[in-house]
N, CA, C and O atoms as CSV, one atom per row, in Angstrom:
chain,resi,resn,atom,element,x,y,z
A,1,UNK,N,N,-8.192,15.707,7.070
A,1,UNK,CA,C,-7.551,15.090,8.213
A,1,UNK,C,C,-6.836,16.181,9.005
A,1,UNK,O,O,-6.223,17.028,8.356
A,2,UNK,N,N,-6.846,16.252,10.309
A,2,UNK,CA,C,-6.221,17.277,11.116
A,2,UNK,C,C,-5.014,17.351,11.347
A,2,UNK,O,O,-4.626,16.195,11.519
A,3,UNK,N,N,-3.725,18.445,11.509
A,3,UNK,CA,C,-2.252,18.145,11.297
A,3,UNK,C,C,-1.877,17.001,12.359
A,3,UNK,O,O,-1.294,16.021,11.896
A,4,UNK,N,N,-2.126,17.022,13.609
A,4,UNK,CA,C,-2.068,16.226,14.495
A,4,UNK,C,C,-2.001,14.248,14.214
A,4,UNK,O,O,-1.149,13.417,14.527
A,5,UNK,N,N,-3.278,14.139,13.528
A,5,UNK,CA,C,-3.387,13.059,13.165
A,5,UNK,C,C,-2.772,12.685,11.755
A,5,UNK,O,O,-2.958,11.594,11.216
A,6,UNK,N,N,-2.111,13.589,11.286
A,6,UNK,CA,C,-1.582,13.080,10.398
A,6,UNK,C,C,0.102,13.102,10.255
A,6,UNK,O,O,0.820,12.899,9.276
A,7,UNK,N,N,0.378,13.395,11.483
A,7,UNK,CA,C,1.981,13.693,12.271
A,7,UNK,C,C,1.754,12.648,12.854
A,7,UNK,O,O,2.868,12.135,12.746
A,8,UNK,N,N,0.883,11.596,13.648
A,8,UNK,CA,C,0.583,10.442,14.174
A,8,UNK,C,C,0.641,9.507,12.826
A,8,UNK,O,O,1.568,8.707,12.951
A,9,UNK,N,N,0.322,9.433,12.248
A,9,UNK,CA,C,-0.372,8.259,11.253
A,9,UNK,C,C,1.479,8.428,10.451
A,9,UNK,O,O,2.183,7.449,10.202
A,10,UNK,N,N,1.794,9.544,10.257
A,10,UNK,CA,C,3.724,9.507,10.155
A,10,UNK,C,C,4.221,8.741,10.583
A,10,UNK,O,O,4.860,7.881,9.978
A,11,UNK,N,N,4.005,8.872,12.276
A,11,UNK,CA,C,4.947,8.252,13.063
A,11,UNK,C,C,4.669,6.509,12.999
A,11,UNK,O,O,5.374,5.556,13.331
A,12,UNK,N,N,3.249,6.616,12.387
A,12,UNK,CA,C,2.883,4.814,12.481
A,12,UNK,C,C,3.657,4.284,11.432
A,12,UNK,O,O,4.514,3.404,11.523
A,13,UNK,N,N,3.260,4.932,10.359
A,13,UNK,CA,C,4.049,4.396,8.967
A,13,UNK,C,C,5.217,4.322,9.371
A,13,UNK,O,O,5.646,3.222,9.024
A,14,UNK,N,N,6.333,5.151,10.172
A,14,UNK,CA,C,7.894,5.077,9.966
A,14,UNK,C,C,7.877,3.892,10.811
A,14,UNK,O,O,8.696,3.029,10.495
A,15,UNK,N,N,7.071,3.633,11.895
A,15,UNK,CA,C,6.994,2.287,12.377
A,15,UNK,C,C,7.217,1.031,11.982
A,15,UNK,O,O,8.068,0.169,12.201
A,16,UNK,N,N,5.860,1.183,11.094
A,16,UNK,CA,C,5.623,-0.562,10.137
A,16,UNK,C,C,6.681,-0.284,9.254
A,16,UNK,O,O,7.314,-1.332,9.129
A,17,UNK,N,N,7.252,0.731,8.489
A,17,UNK,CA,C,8.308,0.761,7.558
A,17,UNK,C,C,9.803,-0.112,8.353
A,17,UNK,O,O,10.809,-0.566,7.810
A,18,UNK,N,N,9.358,-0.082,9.961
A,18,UNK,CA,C,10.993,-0.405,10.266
A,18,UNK,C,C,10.896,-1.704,10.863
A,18,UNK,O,O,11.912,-2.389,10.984
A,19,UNK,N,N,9.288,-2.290,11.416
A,19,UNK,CA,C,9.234,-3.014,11.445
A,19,UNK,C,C,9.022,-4.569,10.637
A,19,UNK,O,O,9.101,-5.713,11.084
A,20,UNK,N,N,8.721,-4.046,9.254
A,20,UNK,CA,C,8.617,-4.717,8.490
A,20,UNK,C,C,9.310,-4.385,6.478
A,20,UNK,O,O,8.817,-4.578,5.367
A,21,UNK,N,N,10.406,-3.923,6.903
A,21,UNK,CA,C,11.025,-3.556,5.476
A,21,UNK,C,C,11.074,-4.176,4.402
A,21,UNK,O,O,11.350,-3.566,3.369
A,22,UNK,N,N,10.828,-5.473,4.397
A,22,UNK,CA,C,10.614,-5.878,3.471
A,22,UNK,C,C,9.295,-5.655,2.229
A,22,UNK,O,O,9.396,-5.814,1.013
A,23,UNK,N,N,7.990,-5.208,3.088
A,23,UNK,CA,C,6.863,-4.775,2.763
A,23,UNK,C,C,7.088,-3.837,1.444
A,23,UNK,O,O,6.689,-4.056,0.300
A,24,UNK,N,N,7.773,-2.832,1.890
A,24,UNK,CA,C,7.999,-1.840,1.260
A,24,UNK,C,C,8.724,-1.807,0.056
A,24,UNK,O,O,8.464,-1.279,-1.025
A,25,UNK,N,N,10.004,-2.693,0.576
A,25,UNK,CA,C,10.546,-2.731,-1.039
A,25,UNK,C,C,9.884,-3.558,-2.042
A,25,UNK,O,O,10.266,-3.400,-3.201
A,26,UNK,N,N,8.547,-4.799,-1.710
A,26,UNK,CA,C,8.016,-5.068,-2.094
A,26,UNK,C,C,6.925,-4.198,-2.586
A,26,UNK,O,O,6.857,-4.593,-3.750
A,27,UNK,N,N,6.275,-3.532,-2.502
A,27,UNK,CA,C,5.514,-2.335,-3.067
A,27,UNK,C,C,6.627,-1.489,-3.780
A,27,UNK,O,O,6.186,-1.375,-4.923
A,28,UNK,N,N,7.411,-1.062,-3.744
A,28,UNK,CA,C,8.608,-0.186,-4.606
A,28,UNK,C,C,8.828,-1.039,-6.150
A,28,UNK,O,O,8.695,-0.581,-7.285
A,29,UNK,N,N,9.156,-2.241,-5.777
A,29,UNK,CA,C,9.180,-3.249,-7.043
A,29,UNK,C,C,8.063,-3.749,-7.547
A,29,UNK,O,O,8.352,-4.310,-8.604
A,30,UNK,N,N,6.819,-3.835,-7.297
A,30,UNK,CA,C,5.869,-4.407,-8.102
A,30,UNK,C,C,5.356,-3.138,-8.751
A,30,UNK,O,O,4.623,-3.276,-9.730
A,31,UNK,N,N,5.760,-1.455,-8.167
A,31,UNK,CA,C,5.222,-0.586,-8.853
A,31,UNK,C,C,5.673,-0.039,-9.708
A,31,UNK,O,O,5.183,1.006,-10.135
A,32,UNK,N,N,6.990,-0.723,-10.318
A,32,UNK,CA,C,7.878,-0.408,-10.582
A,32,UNK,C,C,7.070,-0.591,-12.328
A,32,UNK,O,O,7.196,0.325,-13.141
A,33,UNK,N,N,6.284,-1.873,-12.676
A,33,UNK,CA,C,5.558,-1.875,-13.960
A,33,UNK,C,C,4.509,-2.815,-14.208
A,33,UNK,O,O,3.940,-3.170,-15.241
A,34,UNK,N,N,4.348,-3.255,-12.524
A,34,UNK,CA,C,3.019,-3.794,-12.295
A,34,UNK,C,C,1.222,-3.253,-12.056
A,34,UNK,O,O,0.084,-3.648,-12.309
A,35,UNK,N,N,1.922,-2.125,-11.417
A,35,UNK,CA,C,0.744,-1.554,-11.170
A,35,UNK,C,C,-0.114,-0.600,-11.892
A,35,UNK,O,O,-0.139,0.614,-11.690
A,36,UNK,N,N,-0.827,-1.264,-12.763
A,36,UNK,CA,C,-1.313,-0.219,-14.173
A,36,UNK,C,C,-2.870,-1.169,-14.029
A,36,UNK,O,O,-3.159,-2.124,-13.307
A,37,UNK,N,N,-3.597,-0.468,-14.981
A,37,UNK,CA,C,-4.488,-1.096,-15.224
A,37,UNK,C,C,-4.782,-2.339,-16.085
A,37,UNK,O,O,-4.328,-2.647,-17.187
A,38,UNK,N,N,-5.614,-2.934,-15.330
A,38,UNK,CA,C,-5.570,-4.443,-15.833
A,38,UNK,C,C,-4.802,-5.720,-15.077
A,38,UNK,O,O,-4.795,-6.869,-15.519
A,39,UNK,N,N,-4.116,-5.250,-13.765
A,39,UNK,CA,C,-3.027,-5.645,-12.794
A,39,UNK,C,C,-4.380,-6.577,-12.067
A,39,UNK,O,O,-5.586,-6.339,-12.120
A,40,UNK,N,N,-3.867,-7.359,-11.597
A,40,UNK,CA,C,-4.775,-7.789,-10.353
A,40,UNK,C,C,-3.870,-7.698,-8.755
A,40,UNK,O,O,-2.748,-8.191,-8.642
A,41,UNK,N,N,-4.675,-6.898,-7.463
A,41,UNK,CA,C,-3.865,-7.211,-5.979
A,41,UNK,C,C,-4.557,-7.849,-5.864
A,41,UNK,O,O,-5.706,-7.745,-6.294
A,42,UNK,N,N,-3.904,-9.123,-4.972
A,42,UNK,CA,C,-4.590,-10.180,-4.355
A,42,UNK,C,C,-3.953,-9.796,-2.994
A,42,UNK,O,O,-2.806,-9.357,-2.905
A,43,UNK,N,N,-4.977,-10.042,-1.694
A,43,UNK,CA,C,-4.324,-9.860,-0.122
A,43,UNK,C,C,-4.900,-11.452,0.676
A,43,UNK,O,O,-5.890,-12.180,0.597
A,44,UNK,N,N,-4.340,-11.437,1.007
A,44,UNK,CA,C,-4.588,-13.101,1.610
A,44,UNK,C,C,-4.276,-12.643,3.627
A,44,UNK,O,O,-3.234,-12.162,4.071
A,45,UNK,N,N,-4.948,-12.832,4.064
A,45,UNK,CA,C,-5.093,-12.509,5.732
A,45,UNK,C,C,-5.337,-13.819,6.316
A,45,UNK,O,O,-6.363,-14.402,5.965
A,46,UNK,N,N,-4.409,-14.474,7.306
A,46,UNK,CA,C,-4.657,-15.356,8.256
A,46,UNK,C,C,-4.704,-15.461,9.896
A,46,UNK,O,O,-3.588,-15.305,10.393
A,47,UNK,N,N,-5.448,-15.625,10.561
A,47,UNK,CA,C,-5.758,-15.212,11.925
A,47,UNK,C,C,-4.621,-16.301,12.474
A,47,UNK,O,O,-4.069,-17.287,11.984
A,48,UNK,N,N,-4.552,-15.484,13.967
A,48,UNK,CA,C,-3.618,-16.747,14.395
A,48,UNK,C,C,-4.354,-18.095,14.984
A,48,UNK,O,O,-3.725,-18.842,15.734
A,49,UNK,N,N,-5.698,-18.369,14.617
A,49,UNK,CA,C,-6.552,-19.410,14.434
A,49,UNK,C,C,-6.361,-20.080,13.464
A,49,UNK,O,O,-6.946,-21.162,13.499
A,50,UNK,N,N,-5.430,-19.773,12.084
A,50,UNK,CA,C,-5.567,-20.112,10.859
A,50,UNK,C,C,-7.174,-19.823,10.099
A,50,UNK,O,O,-7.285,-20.540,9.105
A,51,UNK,N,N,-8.019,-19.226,10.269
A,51,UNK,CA,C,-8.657,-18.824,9.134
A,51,UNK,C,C,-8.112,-17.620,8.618
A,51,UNK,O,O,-7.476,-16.666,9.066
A,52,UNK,N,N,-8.852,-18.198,6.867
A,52,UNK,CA,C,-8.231,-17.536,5.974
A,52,UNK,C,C,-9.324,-16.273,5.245
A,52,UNK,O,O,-10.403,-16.717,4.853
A,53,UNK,N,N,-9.147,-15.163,5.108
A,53,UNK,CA,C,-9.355,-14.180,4.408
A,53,UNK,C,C,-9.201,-13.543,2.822
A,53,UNK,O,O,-8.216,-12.816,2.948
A,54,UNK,N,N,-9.418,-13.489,2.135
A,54,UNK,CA,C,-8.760,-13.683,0.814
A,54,UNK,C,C,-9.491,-12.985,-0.075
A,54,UNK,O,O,-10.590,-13.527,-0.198
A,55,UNK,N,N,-9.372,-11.970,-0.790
A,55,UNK,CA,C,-9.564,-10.880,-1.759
A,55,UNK,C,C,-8.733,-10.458,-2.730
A,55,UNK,O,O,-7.506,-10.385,-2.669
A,56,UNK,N,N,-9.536,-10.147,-3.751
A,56,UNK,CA,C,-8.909,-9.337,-4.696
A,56,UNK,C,C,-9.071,-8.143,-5.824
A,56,UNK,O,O,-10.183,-7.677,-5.578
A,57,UNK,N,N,-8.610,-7.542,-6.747
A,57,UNK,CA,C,-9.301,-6.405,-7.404
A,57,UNK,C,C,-8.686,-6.332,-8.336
A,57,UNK,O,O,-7.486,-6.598,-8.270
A,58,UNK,N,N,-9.336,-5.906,-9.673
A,58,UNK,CA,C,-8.256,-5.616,-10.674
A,58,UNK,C,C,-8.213,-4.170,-10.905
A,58,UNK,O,O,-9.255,-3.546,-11.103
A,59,UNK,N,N,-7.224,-3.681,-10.892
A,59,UNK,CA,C,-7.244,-1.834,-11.115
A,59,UNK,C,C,-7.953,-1.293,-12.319
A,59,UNK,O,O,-8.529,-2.028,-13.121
A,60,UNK,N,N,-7.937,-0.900,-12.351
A,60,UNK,CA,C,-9.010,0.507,-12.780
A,60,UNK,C,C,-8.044,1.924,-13.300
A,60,UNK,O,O,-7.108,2.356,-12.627
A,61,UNK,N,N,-8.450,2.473,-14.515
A,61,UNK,CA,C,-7.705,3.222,-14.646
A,61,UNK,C,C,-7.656,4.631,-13.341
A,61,UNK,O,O,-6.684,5.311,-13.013
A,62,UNK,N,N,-9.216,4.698,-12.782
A,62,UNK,CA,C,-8.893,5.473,-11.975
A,62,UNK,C,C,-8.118,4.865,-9.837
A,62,UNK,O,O,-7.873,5.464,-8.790
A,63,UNK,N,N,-8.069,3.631,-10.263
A,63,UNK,CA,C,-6.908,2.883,-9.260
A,63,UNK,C,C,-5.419,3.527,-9.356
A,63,UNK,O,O,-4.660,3.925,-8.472
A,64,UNK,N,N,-5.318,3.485,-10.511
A,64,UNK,CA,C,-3.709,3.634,-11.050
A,64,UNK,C,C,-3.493,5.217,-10.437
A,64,UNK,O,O,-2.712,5.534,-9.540
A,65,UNK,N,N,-4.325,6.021,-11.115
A,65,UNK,CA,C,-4.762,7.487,-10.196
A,65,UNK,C,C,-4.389,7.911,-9.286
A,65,UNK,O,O,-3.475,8.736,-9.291
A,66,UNK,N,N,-5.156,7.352,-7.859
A,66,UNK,CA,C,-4.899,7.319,-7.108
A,66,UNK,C,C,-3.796,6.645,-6.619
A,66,UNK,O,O,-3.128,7.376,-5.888
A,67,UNK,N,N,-3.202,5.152,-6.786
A,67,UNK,CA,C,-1.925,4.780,-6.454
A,67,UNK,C,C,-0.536,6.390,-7.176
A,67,UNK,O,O,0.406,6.835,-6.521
A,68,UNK,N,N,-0.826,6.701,-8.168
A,68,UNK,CA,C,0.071,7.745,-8.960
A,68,UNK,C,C,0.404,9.018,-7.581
A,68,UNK,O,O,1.371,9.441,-6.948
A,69,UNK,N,N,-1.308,9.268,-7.673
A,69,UNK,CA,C,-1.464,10.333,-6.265
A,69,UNK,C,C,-0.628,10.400,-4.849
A,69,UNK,O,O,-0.187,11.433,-4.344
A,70,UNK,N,N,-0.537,9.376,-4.447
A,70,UNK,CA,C,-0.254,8.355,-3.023
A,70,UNK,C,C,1.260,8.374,-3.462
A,70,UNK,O,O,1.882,8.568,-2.417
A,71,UNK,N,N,1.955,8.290,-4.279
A,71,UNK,CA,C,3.338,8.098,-4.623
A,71,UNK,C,C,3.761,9.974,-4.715
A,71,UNK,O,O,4.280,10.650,-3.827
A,72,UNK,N,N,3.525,10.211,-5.458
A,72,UNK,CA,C,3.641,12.067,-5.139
A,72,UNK,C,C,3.784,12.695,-4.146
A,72,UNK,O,O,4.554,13.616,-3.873
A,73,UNK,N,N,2.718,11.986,-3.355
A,73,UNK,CA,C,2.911,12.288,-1.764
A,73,UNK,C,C,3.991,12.271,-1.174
A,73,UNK,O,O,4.818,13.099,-0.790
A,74,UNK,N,N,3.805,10.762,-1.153
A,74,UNK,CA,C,5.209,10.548,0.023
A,74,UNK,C,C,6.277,10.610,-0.902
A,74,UNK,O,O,7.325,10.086,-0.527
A,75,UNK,N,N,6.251,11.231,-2.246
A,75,UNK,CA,C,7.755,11.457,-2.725
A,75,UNK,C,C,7.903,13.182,-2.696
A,75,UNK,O,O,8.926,13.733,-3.102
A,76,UNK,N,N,6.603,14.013,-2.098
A,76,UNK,CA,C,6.864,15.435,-2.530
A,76,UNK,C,C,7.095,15.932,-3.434
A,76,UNK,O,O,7.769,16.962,-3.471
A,77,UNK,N,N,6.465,15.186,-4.738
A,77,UNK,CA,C,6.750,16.129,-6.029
A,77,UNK,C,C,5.384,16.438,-6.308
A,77,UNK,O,O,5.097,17.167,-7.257
């Protein structure tokens, strides 16, 4: 990814982080000893039509991995 777009995709995240804070501490607490393998995410999407969207996955040890990865990041260790 190029520095540019990823100084953009910053500025989006500090966005949705302020526009929607609750999100976040919700991901902070379910990763707290939910997110391992064998976990199921479920995402549920509704249009402002009301149809519904609805998926899910159960992690994977190499899920956990990458979620581990993604946390390093944005914690800089």
């Amino acid at each position: 990814m190029n520095p540019l777009d990823m100084m953009q995709l910053g500025g989006r995240l500090q966005t949705f982080s302020q526009q929607h804070p609750r999100f976040g501490d919700f991901l902070r607490e379910a990763g707290k000893d939910a997110m391992r393998e064998g976990s199921i995410l479920e995402m549920k999407v509704t249009s402002p039509e009301g149809k519904e969207y609805i998926t899910n996955l159960k992690l994977t040890p190499e899920d956990v991995e990458t979620i581990n990865l993604i946390r390093s990041m944005r914690s800089g260790v």
